[in-house]
C-alpha positions in Angstrom: 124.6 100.2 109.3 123.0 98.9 112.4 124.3 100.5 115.9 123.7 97.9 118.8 120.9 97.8 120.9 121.0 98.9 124.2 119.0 95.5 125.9 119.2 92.5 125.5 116.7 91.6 122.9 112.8 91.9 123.1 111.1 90.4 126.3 107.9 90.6 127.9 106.5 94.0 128.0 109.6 95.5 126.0 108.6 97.0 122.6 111.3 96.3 119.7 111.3 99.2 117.5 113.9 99.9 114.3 114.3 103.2 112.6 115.3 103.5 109.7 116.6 107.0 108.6 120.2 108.2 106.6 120.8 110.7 109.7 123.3 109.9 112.0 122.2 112.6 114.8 118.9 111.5 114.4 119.2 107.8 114.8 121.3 108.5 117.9 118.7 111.4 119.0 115.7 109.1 118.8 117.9 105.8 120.0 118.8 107.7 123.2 115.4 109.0 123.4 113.2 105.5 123.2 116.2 103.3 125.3 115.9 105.8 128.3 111.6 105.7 128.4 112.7 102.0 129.7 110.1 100.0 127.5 111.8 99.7 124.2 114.8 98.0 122.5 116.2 100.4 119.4 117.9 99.2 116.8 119.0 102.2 113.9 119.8 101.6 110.5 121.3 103.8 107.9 120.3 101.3 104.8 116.9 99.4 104.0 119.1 96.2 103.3 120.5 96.0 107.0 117.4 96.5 108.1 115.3 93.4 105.9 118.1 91.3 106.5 117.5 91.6 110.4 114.9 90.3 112.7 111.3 91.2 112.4 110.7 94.4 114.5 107.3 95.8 115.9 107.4 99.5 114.9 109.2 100.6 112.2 110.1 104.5 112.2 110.6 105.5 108.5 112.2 107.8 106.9 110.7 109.2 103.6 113.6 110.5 102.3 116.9 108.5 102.6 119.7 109.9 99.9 119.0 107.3 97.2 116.5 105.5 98.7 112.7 106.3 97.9 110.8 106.0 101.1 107.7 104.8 99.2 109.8 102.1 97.4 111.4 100.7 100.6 107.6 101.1 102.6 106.6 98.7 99.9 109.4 96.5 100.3 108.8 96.6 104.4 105.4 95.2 103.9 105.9 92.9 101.5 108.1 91.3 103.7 106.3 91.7 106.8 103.2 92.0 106.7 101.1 93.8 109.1 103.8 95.4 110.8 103.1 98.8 112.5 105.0 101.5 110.2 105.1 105.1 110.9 106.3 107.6 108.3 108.9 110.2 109.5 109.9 112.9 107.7 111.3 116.2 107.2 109.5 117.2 103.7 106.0 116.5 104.5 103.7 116.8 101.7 100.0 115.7 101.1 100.8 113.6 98.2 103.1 111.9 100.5 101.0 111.1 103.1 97.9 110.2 100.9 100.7 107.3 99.1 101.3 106.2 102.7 98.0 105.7 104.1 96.6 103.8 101.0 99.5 101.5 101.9 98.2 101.7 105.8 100.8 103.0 107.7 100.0 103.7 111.1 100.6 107.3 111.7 102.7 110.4 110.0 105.3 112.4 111.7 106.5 115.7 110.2 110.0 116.7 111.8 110.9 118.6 113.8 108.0 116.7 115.9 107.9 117.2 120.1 108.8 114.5 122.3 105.4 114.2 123.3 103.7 113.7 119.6 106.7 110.5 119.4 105.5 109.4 122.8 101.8 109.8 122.1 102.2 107.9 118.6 104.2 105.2 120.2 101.9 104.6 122.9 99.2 104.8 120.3 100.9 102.5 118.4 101.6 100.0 121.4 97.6 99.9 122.2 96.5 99.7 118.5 98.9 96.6 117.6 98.9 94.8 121.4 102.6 95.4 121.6 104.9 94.4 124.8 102.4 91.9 125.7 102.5 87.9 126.6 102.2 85.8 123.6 98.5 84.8 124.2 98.2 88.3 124.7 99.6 89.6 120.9 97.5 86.7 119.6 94.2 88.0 120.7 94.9 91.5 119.9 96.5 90.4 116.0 93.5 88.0 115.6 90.7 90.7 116.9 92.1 93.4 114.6 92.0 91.4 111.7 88.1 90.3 112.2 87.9 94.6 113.0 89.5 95.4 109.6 86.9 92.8 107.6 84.3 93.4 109.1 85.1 97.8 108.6 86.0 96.4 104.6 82.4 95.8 104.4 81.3 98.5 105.7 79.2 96.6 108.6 78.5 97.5 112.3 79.1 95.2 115.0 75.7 94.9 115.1 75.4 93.8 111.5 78.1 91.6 112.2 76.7 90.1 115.1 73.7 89.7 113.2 75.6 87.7 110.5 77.2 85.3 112.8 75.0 85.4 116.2 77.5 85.8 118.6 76.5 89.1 120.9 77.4 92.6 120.0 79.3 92.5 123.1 80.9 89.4 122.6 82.0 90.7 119.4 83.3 93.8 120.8 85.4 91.9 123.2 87.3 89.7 120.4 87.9 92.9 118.1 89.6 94.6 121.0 91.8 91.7 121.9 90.3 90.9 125.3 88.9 87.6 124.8 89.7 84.7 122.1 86.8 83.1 120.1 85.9 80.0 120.6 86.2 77.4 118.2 82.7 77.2 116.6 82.8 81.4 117.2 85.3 81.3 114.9 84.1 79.6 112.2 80.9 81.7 112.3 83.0 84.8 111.8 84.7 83.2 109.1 82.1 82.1 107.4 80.1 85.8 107.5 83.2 87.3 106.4 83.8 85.4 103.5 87.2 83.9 104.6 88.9 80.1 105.9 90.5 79.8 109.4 93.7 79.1 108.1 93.5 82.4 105.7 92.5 84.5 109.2 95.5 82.9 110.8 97.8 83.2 108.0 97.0 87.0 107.8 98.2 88.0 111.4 101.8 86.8 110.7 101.8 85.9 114.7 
């Protein structure tokens, strides 16, 4: 069951976040919680269903355990259906097996309950710097496209200066596309392409921007 919003929609600098947990009190606690830090719409859902069959959100919170639901299953099913999305495991049973399932399947960060208010603001605004969140379109492109070129280029296992290297575009100049501040140009990025062993239109496809 989804419980409304408490803005209207996602804008400019506003973070949409969905949280998916079988706790009432909990989905109200953390609703109440993100709507009054004034930079995120929350929407709360009691059943992974509600939630697919919505709109694509930023950050996911995600609870492991869920009555009949497996939290493994339905952080399969999340990325499956959007890819990329920034996910962050929530849950009241923590275990090591748990959290090594969930980082081979790259969630973004764990949280044990009961966590603090600052560890869920940290993460959030760790999340919101990581992923370019609450930013202009041109903005959320830059930051999707430079951590994608990041996460090949980290796959195999080279430097930035190996990388640069590879295409001969500047360490620097390299630095500033992986963190989002600059776009590549055209010929820029079909060098990078080309080094890291991928098309254009597979780089752009893999950012589902």
């Amino acid at each position: 069951m989804e419980t409304k919003a408490k803005s209207d929609g996602a804008s400019a600098g506003i973070v949409d976040v969905a949280v998916l947990d079988d706790d009432q009190d909990f989905l109200q606690y953390m609703e109440d919680f993100l709507t009054d830090e004034g930079i995120y719409r929350v929407r709360t859902y009691t059943h992974p269903d509600d939630l697919l069959g919505a709109e694509r959100p930023e950050v996911i919170l995600l609870d492991m355990k869920m009555g009949p639901f497996s939290g493994a299953a339905e952080l399969e099913r999340i990325q499956d259906a959007w890819p990329g999305v920034c996910v962050v495991i929530v849950t009241g049973y923590p275990s090591l097996e748990d959290m090594r399932t969930t980082f081979k399947r790259q969630v973004f960060d764990y949280l044990a309950k009961p966590f603090s208010l600052v560890q869920l603001r940290q993460t959030m605004a760790n999340a919101i710097e990581t992923y370019g969140l609450g930013k202009t379109a041109q903005e959320r492109l830059r930051a999707s496209l430079g951590r994608q070129i990041k996460m090949l280029r980290v796959e195999r296992g080279w430097s930035l200066k190996e990388l640069a290297a590879q295409t001969g575009i500047s360490v620097s100049q390299l630095s500033s596309i992986e963190r989002g501040a600059h776009m590549p140009s055209i010929d820029s990025l079909l060098h990078l392409c080309e080094s890291l062993g991928t098309k254009p239109s597979a780089l752009l496809s893999a950012i589902e921007f």
